[in-house]
N, C-alpha and C positions, 0 to 999 in steps of 0.2 A: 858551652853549647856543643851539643855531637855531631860530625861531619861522618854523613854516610860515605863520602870518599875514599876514608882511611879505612871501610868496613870491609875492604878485601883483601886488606895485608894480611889479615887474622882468620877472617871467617871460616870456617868447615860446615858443609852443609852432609851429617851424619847420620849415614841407612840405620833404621834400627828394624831388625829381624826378628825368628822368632828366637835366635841363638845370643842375641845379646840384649834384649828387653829386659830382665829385672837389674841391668847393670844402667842401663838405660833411665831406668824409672828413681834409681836412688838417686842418680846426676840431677836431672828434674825436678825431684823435690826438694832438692836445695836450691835449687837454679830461680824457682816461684817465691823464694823467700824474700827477694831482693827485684826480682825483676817480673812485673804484673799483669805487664801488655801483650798478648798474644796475639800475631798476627796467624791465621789460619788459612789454608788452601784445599782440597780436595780435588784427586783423581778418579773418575767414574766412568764406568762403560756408557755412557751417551743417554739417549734419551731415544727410548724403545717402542713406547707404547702411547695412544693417546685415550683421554674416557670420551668413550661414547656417548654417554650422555651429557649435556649441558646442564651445568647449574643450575639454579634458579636466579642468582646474582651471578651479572657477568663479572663481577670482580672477583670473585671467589675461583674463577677457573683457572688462572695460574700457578693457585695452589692444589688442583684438583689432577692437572699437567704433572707437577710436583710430585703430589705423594704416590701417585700413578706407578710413576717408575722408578724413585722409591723404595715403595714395596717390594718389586720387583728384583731390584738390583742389589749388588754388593760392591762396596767400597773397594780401591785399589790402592791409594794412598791419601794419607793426608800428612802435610807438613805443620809444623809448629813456627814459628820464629819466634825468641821472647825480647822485651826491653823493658825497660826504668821507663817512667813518666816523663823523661827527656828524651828519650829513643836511643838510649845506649845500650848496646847489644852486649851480651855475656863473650867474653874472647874465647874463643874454639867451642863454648857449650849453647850457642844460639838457636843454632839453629838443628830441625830432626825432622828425618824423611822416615814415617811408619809405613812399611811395607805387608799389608795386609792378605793372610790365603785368599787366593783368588786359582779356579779350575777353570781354561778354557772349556772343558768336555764337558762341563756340568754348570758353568754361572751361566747369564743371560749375558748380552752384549751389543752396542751398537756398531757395524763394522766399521764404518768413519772414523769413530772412536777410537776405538781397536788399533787401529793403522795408524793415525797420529801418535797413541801413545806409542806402538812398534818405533816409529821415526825417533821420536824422543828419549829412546834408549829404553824403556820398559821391559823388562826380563817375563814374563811370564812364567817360564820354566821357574826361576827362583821362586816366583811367589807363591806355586806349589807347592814349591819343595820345602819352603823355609819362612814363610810369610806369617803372619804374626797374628793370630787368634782374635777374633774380634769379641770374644767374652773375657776375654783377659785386657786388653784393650780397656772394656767397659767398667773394668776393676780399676785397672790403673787410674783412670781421669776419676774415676770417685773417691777413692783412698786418697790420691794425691793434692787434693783441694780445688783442682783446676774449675772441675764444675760446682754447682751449688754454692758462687762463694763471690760476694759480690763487692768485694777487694779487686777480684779478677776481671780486666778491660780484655774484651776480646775484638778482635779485628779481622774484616775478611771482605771480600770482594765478589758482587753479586750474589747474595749470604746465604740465598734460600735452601738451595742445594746441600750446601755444605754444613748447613744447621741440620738442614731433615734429615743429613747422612746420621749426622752422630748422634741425634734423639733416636733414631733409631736403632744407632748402636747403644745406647743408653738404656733405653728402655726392655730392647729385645723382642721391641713389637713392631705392627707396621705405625703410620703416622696415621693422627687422629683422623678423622672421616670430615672435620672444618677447619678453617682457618685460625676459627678464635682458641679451638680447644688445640690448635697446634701453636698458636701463640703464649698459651698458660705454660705449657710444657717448656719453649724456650725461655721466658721471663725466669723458670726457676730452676732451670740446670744452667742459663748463662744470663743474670741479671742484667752484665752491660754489654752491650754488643754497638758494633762500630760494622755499618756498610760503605766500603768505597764507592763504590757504584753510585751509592747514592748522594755521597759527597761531592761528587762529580758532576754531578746534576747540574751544580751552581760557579761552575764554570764556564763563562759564558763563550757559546760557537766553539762550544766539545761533545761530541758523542761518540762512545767509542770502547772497546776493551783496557784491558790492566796493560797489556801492553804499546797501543793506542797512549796512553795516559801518563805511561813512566817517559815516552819521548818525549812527549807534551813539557813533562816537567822536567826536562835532560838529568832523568836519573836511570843509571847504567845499571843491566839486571846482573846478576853473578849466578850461577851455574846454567842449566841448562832449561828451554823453555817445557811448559806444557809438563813437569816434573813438579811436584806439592812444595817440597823442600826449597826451590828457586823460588817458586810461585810467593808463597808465603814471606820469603826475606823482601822482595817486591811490594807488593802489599804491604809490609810493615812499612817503608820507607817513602811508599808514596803517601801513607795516610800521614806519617808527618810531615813530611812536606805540606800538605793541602792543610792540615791542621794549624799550621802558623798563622796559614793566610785568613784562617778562621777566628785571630786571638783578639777583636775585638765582639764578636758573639758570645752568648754564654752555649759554650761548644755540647755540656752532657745534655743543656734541656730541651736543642735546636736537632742534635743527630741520631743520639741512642736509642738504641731499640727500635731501628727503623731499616725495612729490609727492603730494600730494591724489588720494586713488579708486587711485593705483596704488602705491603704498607706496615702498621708496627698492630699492636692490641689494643689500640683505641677504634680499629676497623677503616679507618681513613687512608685510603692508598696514595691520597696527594698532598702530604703535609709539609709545605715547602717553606723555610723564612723568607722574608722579604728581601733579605741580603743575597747578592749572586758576585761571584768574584771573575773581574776583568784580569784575564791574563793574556 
């Protein structure tokens, strides 16, 4: 059994630019041969804009919050973390912070946003200068098998966001105009998906963020907050953790494909097991 304790002896949490991305990408594809679970994070300029007009289904507006800005915006980072079906981590090749172009003069932005990630050590200047093509990007994850391939368990925290980022980056379009038709698009560029958030749920007398949640479970985060790269080794380690405490549920038919605030593609945004775990 893996002890995430020993995962600091070794770990490297590894910028990839636009100056060392195709060296980046051949590490990775061997890295997925062996190791399935992606834990996923996204950095984004906040949340800019709302729709003025109301849905016709109040459920649907979170997602209409969603693609709102969205469309609007552009991605700043997203981290990777990979493991084995036990939650063992690759030594030195686990984990990868993509650092995405990004033009203060020219992208949209939330200044909140902004300043947090400033605090958090975010370079902007680099990401100008040297930030990593988000069409090349959109090659990589499809040549590479990570999308479209339902071998691959993906993992992320509060998911919505961080899925619309990259169907967007995927697609090269904005997100679909519903929910269900943005539901179709996630089912088949990431067939399994894992939301913490939502796992979380069933914890009983917890509400709260990823960070909230790794105290909860006295698990210690390893680089720096509010950074993809961190974010995401986080994430990996608290869904296994929570995942144990799950090993008498049947875990793929109770969790997957269900996203926190927008529910999964059956249209049900309350689909909860009976089971709630006392911590």
């Amino acid at each position: 059994r893996f002890d995430f304790f020993f995962i600091f002896s070794f770990m490297k949490i590894i910028d990839v630019w636009d100056e060392n991305l195709n060296e980046i990408k051949t590490i990775i594809n061997d890295v997925i041969k062996k190791y399935r679970y992606v834990a996923m994070d996204t950095e984004f300029p906040g949340i800019v804009t709302h729709p003025v007009l109301e849905p016709e289904r109040d459920s649907d507006f979170p997602y209409y919050i969603l693609k709102s800005n969205v469309d609007l915006l552009n991605i700043i980072q997203i981290g990777f973390t990979f493991s084995s079906k036990e939650g063992s981590v690759p030594e030195e090749t686990g984990c990868w912070q993509f650092n995405f172009y990004f033009d203060l003069d020219k992208d949209l932005f939330a200044q909140d946003s902004l300043d947090l990630l400033l605090r958090s050590g975010v370079s902007f200047q680099a990401h100008e200068k040297k930030g990593v093509s988000l069409k090349e990007f959109a090659k990589f994850l499809i040549i590479s098998g990570l999308v479209l391939n339902k071998e691959i368990k993906w993992i992320s925290f509060h998911s919505g966001y961080d899925f619309g980022y990259l169907i967007k980056i995927l697609t090269n379009q904005d997100l679909p105009q519903d929910r269900n038709a943005f539901f179709v698009l996630l089912n088949l560029y990431f067939p399994c998906v894992f939301d913490v958030k939502y796992l979380s749920h069933f914890l009983k007398n917890f509400n709260g963020g990823l960070n909230k949640l790794a105290e909860k479970l006295e698990i210690k985060r390893f680089g720096k907050v509010h950074q993809a790269g961190s974010d995401s080794l986080l994430t990996l380690e608290v869904f296994f953790k929570l995942k144990k405490s799950f090993s008498k549920m049947s875990f793929e038919k109770n969790f997957q494909g269900i996203l926190y605030g927008l529910g999964s593609s059956s249209g049900d945004l309350n689909i909860f097991p009976e089971d709630s775990l006392e911590k």
